[in-house]
DRENDO-1510 file (C-alpha; in Angstrom, 1 decimal, always signed):
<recs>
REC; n; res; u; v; w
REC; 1; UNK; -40.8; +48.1; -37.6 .
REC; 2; UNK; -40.0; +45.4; -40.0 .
REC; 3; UNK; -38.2; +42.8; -38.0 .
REC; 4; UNK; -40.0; +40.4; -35.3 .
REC; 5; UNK; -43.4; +41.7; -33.8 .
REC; 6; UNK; -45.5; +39.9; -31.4 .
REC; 7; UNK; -49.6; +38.6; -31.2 .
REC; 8; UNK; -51.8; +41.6; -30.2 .
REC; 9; UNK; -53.6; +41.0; -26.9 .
REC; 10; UNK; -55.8; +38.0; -27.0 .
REC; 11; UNK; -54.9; +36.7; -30.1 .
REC; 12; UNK; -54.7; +33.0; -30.7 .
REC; 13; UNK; -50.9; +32.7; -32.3 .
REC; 14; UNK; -51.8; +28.6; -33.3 .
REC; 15; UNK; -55.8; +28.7; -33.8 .
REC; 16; UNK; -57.9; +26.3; -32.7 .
REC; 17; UNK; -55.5; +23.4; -33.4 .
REC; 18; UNK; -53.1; +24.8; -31.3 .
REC; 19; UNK; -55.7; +25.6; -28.5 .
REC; 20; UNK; -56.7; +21.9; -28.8 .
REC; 21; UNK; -53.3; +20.2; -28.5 .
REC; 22; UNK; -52.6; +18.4; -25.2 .
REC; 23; UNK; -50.0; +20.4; -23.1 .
REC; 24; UNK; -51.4; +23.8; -24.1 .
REC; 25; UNK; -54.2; +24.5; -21.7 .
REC; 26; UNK; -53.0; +28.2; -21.2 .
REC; 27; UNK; -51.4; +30.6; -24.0 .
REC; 28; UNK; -49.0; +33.0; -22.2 .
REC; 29; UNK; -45.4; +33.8; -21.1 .
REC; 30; UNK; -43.5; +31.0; -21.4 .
REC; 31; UNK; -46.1; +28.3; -22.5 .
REC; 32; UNK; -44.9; +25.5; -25.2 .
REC; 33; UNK; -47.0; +24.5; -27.8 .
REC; 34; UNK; -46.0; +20.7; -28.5 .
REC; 35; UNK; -48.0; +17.4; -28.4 .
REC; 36; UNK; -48.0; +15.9; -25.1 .
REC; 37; UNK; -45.4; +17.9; -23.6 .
REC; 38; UNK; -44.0; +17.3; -19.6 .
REC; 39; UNK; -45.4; +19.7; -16.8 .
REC; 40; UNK; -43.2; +22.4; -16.4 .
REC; 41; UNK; -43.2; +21.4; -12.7 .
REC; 42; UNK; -41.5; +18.0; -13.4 .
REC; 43; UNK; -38.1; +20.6; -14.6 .
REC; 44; UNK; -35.7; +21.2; -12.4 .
REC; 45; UNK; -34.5; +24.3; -12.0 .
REC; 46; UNK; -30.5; +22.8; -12.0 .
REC; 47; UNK; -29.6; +23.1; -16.1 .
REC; 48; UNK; -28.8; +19.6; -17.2 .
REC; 49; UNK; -25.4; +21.2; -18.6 .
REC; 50; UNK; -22.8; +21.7; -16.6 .
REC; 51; UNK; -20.6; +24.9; -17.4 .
REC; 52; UNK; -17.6; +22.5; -18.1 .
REC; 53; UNK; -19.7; +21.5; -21.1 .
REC; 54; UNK; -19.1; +24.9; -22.8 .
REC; 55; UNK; -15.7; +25.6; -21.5 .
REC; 56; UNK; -14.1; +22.5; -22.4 .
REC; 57; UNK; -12.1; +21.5; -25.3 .
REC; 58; UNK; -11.9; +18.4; -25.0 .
REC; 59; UNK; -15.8; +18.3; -24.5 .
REC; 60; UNK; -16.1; +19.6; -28.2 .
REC; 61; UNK; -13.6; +17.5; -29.5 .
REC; 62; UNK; -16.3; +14.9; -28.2 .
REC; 63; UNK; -19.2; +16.6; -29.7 .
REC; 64; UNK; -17.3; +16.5; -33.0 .
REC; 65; UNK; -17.1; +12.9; -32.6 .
REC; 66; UNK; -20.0; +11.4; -31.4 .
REC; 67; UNK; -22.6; +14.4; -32.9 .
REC; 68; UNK; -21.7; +16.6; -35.3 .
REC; 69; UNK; -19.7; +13.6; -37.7 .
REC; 70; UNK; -23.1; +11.9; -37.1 .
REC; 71; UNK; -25.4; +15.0; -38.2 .
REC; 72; UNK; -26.9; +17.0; -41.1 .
REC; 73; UNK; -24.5; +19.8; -41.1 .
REC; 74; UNK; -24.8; +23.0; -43.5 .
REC; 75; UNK; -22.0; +22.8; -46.2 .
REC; 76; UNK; -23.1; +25.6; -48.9 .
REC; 77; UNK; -25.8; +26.6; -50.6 .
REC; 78; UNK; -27.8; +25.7; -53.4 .
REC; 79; UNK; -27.5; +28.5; -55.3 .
REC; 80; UNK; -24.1; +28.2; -55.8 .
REC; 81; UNK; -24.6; +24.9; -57.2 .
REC; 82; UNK; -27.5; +25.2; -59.2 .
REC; 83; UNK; -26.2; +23.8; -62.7 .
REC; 84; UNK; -24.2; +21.1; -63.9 .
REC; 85; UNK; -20.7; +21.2; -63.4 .
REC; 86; UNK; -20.8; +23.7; -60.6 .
REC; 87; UNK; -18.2; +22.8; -57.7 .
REC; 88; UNK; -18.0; +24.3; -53.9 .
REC; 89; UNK; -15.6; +23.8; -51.3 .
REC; 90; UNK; -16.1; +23.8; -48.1 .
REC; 91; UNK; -15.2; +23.0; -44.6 .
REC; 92; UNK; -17.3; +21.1; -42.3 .
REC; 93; UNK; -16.2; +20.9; -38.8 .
REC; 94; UNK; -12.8; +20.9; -39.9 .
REC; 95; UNK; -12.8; +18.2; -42.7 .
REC; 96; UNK; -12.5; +19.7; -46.0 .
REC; 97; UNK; -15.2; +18.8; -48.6 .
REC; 98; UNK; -16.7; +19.9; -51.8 .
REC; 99; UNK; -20.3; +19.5; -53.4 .
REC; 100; UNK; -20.7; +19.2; -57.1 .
REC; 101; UNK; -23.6; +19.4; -59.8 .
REC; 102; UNK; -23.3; +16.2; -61.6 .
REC; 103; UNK; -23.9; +16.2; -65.3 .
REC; 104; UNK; -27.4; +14.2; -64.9 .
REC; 105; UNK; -28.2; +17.5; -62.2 .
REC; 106; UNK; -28.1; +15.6; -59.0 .
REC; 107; UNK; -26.3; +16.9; -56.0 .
REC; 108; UNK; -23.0; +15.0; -54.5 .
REC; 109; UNK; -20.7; +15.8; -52.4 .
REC; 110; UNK; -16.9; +14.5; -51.4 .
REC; 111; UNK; -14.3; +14.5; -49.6 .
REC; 112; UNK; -12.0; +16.9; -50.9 .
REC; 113; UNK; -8.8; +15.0; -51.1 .
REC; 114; UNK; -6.8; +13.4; -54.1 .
REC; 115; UNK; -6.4; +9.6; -53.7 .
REC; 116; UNK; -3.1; +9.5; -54.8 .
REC; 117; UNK; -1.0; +11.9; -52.5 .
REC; 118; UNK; -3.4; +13.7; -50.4 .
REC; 119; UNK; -3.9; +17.3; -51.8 .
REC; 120; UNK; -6.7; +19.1; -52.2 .
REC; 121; UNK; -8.7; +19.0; -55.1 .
REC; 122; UNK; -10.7; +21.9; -55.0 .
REC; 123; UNK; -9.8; +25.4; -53.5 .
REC; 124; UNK; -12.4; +28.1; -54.8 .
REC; 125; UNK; -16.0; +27.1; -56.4 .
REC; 126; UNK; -15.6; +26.5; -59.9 .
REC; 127; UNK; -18.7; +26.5; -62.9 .
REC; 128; UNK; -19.3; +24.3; -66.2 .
REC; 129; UNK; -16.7; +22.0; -64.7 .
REC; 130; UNK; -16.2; +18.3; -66.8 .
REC; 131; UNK; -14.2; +17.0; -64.2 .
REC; 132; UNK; -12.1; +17.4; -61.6 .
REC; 133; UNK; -8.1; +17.6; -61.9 .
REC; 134; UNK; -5.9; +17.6; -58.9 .
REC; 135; UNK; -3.3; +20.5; -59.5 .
REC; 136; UNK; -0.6; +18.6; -58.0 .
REC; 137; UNK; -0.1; +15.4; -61.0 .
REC; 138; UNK; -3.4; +16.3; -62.9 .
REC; 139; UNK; -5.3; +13.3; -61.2 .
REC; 140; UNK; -8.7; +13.2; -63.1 .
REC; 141; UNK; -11.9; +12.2; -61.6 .
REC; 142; UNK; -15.6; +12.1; -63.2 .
REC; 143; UNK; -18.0; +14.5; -61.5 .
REC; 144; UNK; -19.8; +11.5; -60.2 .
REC; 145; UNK; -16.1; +10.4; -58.5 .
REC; 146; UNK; -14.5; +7.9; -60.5 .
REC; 147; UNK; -10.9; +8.2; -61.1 .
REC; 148; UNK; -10.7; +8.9; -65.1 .
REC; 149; UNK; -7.1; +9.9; -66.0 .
REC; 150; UNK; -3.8; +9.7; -64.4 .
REC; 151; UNK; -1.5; +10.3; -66.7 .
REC; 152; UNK; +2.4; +9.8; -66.8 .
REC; 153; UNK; +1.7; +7.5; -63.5 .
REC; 154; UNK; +2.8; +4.4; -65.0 .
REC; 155; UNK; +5.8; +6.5; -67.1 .
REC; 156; UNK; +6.1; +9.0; -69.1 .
REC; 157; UNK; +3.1; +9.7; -71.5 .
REC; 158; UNK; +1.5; +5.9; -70.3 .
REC; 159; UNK; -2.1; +6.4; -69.2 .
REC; 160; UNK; -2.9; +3.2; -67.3 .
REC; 161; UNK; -4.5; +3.5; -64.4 .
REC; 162; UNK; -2.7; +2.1; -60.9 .
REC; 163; UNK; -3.0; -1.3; -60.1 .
REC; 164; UNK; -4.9; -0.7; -57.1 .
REC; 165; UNK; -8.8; -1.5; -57.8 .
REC; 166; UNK; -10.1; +1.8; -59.3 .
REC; 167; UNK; -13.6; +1.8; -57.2 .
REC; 168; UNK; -10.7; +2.0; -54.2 .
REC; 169; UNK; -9.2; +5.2; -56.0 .
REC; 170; UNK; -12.6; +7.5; -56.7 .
REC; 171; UNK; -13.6; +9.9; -54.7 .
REC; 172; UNK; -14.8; +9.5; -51.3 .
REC; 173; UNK; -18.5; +10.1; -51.4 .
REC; 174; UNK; -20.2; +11.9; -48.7 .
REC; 175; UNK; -24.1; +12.0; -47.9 .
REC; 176; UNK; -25.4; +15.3; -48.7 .
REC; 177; UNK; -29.2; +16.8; -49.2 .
REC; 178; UNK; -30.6; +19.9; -50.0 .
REC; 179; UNK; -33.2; +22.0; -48.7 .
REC; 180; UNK; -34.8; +25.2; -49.8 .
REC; 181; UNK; -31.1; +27.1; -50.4 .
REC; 182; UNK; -29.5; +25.1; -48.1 .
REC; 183; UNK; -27.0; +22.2; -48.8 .
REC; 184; UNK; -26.4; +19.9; -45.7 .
REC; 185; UNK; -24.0; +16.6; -45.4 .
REC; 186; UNK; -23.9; +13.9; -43.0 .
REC; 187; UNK; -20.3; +12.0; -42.4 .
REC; 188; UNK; -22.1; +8.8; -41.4 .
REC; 189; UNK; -22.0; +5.9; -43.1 .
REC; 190; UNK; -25.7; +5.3; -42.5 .
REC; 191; UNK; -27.0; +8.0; -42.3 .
REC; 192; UNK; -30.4; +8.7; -40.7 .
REC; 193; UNK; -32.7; +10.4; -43.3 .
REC; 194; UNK; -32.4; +14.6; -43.5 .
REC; 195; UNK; -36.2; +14.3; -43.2 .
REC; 196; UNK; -36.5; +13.3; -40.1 .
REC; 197; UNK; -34.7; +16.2; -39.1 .
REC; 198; UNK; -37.7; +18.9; -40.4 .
REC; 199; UNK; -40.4; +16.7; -41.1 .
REC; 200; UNK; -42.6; +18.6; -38.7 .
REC; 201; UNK; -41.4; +22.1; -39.8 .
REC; 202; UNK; -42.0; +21.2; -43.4 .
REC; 203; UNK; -45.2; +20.6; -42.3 .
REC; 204; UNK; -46.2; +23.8; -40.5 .
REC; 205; UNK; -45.2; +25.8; -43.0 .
REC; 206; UNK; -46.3; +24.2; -46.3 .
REC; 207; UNK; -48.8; +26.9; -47.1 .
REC; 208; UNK; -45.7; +28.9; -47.6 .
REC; 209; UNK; -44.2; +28.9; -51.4 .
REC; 210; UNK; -40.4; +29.6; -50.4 .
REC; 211; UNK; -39.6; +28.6; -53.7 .
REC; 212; UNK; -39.8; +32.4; -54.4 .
REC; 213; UNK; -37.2; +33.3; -51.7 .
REC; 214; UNK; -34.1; +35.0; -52.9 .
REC; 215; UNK; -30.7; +35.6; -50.7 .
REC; 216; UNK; -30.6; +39.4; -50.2 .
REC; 217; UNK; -27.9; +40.1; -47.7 .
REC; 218; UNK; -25.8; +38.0; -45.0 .
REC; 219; UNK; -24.0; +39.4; -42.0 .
REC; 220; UNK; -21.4; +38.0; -39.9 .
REC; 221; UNK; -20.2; +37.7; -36.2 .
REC; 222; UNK; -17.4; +35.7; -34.4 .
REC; 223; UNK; -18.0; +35.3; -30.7 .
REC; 224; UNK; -15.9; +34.6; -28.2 .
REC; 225; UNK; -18.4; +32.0; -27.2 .
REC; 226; UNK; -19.2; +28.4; -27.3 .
REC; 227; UNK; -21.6; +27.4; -29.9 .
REC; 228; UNK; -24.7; +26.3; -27.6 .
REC; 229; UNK; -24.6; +29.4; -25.9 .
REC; 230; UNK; -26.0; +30.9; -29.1 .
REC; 231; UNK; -28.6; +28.3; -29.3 .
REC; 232; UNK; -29.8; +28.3; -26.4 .
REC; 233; UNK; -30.3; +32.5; -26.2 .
REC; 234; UNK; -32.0; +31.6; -29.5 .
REC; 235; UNK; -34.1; +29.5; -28.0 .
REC; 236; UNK; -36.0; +31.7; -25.1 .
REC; 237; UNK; -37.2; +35.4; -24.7 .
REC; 238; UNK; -36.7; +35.8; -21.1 .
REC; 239; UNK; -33.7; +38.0; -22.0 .
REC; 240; UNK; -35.5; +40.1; -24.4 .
REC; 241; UNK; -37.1; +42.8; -21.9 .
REC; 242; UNK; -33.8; +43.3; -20.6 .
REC; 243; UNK; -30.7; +43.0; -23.8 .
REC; 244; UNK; -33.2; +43.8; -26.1 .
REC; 245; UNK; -35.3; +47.1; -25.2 .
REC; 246; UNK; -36.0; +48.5; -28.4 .
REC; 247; UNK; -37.3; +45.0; -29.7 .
REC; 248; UNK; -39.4; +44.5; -26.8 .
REC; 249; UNK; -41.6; +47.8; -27.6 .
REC; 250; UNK; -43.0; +46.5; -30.7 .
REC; 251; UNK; -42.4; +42.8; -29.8 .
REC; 252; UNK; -42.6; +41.9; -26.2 .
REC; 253; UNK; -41.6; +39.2; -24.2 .
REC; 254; UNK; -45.0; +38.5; -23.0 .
REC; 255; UNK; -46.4; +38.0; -26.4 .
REC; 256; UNK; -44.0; +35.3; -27.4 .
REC; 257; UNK; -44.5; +31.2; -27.2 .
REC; 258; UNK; -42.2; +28.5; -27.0 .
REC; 259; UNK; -42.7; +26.3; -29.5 .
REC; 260; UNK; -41.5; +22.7; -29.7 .
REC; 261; UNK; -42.6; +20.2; -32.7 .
REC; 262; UNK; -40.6; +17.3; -32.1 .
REC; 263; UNK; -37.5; +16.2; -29.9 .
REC; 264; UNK; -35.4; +18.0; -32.3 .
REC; 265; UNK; -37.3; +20.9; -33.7 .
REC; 266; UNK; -38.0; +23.8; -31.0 .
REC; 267; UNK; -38.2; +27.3; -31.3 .
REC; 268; UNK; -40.5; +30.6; -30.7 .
REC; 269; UNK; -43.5; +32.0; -32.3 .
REC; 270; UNK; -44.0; +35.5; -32.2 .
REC; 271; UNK; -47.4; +36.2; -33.2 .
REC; 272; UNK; -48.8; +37.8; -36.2 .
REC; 273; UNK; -46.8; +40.8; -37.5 .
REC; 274; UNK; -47.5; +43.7; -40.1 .
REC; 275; UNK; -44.6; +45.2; -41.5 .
REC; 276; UNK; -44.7; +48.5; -41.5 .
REC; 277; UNK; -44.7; +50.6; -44.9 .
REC; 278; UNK; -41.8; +53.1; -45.8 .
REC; 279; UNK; -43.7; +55.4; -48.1 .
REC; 280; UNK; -46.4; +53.8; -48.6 .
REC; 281; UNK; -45.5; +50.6; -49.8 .
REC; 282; UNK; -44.3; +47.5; -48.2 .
REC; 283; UNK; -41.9; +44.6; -48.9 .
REC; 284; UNK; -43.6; +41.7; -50.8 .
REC; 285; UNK; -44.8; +39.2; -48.5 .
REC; 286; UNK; -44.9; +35.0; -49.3 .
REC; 287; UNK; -47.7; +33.6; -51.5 .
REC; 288; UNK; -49.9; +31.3; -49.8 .
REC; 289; UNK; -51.4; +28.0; -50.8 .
REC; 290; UNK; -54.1; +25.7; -49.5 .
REC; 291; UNK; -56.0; +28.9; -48.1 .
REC; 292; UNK; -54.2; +29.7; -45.6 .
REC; 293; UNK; -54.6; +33.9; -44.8 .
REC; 294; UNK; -51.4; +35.1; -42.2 .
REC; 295; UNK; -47.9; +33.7; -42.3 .
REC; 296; UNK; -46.7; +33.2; -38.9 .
REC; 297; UNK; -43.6; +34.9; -37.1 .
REC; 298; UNK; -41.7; +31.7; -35.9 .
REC; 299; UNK; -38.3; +30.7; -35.7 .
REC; 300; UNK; -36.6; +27.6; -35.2 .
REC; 301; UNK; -33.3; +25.4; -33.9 .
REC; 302; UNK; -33.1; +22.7; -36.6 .
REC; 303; UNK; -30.9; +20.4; -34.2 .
REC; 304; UNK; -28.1; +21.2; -33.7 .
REC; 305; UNK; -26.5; +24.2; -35.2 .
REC; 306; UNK; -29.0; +25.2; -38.2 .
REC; 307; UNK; -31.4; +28.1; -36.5 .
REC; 308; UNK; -33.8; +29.0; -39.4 .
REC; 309; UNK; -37.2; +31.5; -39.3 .
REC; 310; UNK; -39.8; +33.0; -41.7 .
REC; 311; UNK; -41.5; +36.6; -40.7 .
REC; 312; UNK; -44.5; +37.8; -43.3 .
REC; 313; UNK; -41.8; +39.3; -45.5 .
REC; 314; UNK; -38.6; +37.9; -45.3 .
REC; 315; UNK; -36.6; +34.3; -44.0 .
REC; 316; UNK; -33.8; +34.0; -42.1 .
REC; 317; UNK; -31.1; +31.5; -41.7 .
REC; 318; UNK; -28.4; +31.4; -39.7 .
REC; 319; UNK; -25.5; +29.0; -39.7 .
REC; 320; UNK; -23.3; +28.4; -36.4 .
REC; 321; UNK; -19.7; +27.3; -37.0 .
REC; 322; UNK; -17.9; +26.1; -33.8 .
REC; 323; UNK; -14.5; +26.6; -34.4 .
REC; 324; UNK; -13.1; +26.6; -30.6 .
REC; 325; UNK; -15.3; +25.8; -27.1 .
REC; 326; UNK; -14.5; +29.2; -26.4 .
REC; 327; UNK; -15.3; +30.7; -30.3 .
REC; 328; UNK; -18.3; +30.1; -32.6 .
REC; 329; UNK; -18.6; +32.0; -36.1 .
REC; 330; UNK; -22.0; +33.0; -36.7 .
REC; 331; UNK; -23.0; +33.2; -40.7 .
REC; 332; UNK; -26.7; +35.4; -40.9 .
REC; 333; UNK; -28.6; +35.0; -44.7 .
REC; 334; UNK; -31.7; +37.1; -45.0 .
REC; 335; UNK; -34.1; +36.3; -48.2 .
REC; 336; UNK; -36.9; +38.2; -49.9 .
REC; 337; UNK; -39.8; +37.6; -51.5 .
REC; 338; UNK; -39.5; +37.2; -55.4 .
REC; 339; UNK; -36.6; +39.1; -57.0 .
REC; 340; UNK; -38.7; +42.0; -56.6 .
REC; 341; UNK; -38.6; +42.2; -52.8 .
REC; 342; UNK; -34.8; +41.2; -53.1 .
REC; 343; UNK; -33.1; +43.2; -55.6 .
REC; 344; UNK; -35.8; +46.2; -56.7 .
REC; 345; UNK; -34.8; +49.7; -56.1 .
REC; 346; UNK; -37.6; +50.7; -54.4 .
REC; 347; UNK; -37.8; +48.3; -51.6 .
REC; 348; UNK; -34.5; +48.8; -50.6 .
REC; 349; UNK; -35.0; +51.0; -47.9 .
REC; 350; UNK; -37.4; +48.1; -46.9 .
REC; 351; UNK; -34.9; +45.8; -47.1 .
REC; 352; UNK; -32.0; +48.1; -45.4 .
REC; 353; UNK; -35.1; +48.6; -42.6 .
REC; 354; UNK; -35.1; +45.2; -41.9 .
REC; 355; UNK; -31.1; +45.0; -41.8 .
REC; 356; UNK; -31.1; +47.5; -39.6 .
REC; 357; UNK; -33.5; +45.9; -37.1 .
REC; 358; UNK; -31.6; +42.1; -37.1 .
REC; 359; UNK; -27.8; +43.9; -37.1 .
REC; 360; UNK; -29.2; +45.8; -33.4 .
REC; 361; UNK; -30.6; +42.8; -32.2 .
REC; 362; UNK; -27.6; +40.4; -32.8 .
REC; 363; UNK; -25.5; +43.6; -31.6 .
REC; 364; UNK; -26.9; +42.9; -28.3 .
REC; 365; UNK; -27.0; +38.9; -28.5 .
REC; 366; UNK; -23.5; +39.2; -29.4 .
REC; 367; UNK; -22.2; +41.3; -26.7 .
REC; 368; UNK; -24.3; +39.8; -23.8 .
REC; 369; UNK; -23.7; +36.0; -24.9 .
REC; 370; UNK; -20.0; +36.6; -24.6 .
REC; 371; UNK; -20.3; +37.5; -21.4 .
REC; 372; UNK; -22.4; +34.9; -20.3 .
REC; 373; UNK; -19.3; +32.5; -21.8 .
REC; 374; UNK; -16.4; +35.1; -19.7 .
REC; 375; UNK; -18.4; +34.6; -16.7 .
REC; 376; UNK; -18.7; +30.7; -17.1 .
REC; 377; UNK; -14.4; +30.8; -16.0 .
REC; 378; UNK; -15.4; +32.2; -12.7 .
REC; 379; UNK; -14.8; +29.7; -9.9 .
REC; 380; UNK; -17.6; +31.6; -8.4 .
REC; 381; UNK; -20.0; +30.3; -10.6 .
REC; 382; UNK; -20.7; +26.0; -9.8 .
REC; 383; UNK; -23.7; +25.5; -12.3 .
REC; 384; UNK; -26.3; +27.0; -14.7 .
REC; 385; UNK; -30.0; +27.3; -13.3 .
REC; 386; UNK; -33.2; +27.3; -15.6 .
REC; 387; UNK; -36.7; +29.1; -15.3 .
REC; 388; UNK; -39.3; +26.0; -15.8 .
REC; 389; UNK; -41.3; +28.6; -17.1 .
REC; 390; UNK; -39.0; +30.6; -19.6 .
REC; 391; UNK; -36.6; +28.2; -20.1 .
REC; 392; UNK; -38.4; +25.0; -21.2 .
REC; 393; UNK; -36.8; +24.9; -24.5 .
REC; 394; UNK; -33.1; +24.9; -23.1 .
REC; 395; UNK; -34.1; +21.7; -21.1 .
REC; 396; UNK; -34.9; +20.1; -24.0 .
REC; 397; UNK; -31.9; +21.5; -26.2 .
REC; 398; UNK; -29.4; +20.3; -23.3 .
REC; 399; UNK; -31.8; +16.7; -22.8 .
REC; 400; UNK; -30.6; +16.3; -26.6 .
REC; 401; UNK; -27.2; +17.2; -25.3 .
REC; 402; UNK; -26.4; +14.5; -22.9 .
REC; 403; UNK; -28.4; +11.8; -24.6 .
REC; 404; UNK; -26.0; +12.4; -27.7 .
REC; 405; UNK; -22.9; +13.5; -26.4 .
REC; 406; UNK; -22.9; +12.8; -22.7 .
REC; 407; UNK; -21.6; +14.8; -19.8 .
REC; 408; UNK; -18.5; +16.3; -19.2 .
REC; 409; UNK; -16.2; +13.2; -18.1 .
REC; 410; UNK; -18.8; +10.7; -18.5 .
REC; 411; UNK; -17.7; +7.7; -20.5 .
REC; 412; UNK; -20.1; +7.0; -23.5 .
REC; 413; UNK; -20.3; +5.2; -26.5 .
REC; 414; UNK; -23.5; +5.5; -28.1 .
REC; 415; UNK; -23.9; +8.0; -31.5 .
REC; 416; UNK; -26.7; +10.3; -32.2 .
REC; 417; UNK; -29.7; +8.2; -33.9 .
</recs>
C-alpha cells in the first residue's frame, strides 16, 4: 500500500536518541516519545473538556476571541503568491483578508477592506498587480498599503488626498509568514514569533529537502462536527483497529507512537514504511541531507488547527476551517516529490494509489467523527473519558485548551502566549 505503514516488529521508530530520552523507557502501544514527559499514571481518566466545549456556540465564539485572533492561522498558499504583484483573498475565521507579493518580493498581508467606505478590495486572486483599486470609487493603494490615488474625492477631476493623516488611510497590515507552501497570519498586534510554533518540527525533519514538494491533488470534507473533534481523532490510533480495518493490516495500531515535541507540537509516528511499486517502479521519494538514510512516517497537530505529515513519498497538509461548533470544513493537499513524482504520466497510478488510500481513510474518520459530535447532544452522555495509555496526546491538546481558552462558563481573561 502507499499510504501510512507501521515499524516492523522490533524496530526502533526514533534510534538511539529516542531510546535515550527521559520518559521513553518502553516503545510500544501508546508510549510518547517527548523530553521529560508526566507518567501516564498522573492522567486522569475524566477528559479535561467538557462536551459543552464542542457543542457550544458561544464557546467558539470565545475560541475565536481569545485563540484563534491570537494565532498563526493558514490563509493561502505560497504558490499562489509566488511573484510580485500576485494578490489572494481569503477568509480567516470570518474576517476577510488578502496577501500580496510586494514589488521588492516580500510577503504582506491585509485586511481586505477600503478605508474610505468599507468595501472589499479584493474578490478573486489577481497576478502582475501595480496596485490595488477598490471597484467601488477607484481608491488606490501601493502594494505595500499606502493610499496612492483617490481621485474625484475632493471634486470632480481633483486628486488630493483626504485631509485625514494618510498613514491613518493605508491599508490595515496584518502579520503573516510563510512556511514551506503554506501562508499563515496572526491578528495580534504582537504577535508571538511563527517559529516558535514548529521550531522543534523544523528540527526533526531537516534532513528532508521539501523544497522539492509540489501540490498534486486536494480533497475536501465538511463535517457536521466541531473542529477539535478532528484533532483530537488525529491525534491517537486507538480507533484505528476498529474505523479503520483495512489500514490496520498494513499499519497497525500496535506499531504506532505518540509523539509529542513540545507543548504545542504532538502527533504520531508510524514507523518506517516502503511504498509499494505499481509495475515495477515507485513514486520518487525526498532527498536527504546530512546523511540521514530513512524518512520517517510522522504526522503532526501544528497547534491549533494546521495538522501536517511527511510519509517516504509524499506530504500531507490538512487545513481545518471551523465555521459552526457543530460544522468544521476540512481542506486535504497532498504533494509529491519533484515534478516528476507530481505531474509525470507514469506515476500516476502511484499517485491515484495513494489518493485512494487517504480518501478511504478520511471516509471513515469522516463518518465516525460525526457521530461522536451527534452523540455528544445526548443527555445520556455527562462527560468524555480518556485512555492514559492511548489517549495521552488528547490530554495535552485539551491542557492547551483550557489554559488558552478556558472552560465552558468559566470567566477568563488571559490570551494565548
Amino acid at each position: 500500500m502507499s499510504e501510512v505503514s507501521g515499524p516492523r516488529p522490533g524496530e526502533n521508530l526514533y534510534g538511539d536518541e529516542a531510546a535515550d530520552a527521559p520518559g521513553t523507557d518502553a516503545v510500544g502501544v501508546g508510549r510518547s516519545v517527548v523530553t521529560a514527559e508526566s507518567d501516564p499514571s498522573e492522567m486522569s481518566e475524566f477528559a479535561i473538556l467538557p462536551k459543552d466545549a464542542y457543542t457550544s456556540e458561544e464557546y467558539l465564539g470565545v475560541e475565536n476571541r481569545r485563540l484563534f485572533s491570537v494565532s498563526w492561522m493558514f490563509a493561502a498558499f505560497v504558490r499562489d503568491v509566488a511573484e510580485p504583484g500576485d494578490v489572494v483573498p481569503a477568509m480567516v475565521q470570518g474576517v476577510p483578508i488578502f496577501v500580496v507579493r510586494d514589488e521588492d518580493g516580500s510577503l504582506k498581508a491585509f485586511h481586505n477592506v477600503c478605508s474610505h467606505r468599507g468595501s472589499q478590495l479584493v474578490c478573486e486572486p489577481q497576478k502582475g498587480q501595480k496596485t490595488i483599486v477598490c471597484p467601488y470609487h477607484a481608491w488606490t493603494y501601493k502594494l505595500g498599503g499606502e493610499l496612492a490615488w483617490t481621485k474625484h474625492f475632493a471634486g470632480v477631476n481633483a486628486t488630493e488626498l483626504p485631509d485625514r493623516q494618510q498613514n491613518k488611510l493605508g491599508l490595515k497590515q496584518i502579520a503573516v509568514t510563510e512556511w514551506l507552501d503554506f501562508v499563515f497570519v496572526n491578528f495580534s498586534a504582537m504577535p508571538e514569533p511563527f517559529e516558535n510554533s514548529i521550531a522543534e518540527l523544523r528540527a526533526r525533519w531537516a534532513d528532508y529537502d521539501l523544497s522539492v514538494m509540489r501540490h498534486g491533488a486536494s480533497l475536501t470534507y465538511d463535517f457536521k462536527a466541531n473542529w477539535k473533534l478532528i484533532v483530537e481523532n488525529f491525534l491517537e490510533s486507538y480507533h484505528v483497529p476498529f474505523i479503520h480495518k483495512t489500514l490496520n493490516t498494513y499499519s497497525p495500531f500496535s506499531q504506532r507512537y505518540q509523539v509529542k515535541l513540545s507543548d504545542r507540537l504532538m502527533g504520531i509516528g508510524t514507523g518506517l514504511y516502503e511504498p509499494d511499486s505499481i509495475n515495477g517502479l515507485s513514486l520518487p521519494k525526498w532527498p536527504l541531507k546530512g546523511g540521514a538514510d530513512t524518512v520517517r512516517a510522522e504526522y503532526f497537530s501544528v497547534y491549533p488547527t494546521f495538522l501536517i505529515g511527511v510519509m517516504p513519498d509524499h506530504l500531507f497538509a490538512w487545513i481545518l476551517e471551523p465555521i459552526s461548533a457543530g460544522r468544521t470544513i476540512e481542506h486535504l493537499n497532498f504533494y509529491f516529490v519533484g515534478e516528476e513524482g507530481a505531474y509525470a504520466e507514469e506515476y500516476a497510478p502511484h499517485r491515484r494509489q495513494t489518493l485512494d488510500n487517504w480518501k478511504q481513510v478520511n471516509d471513515e474518520d469522516w463518518e465516525i467523527i460525526q457521530r461522536m459530535h451527534a452523540g455528544m447532544q445526548s443527555p445520556a452522555f455527562p462527560h468524555p473519558l480518556l485512555s492514559r495509555e492511548m489517549e495521552r496526546n488528547i490530554n495535552a491538546f485539551q491542557t492547551l485548551i483550557r489554559t488558552h481558552v478556558g472552560l465552558p462558563g468559566e470567566a477568563k481573561t488571559t490570551l494565548v502566549s
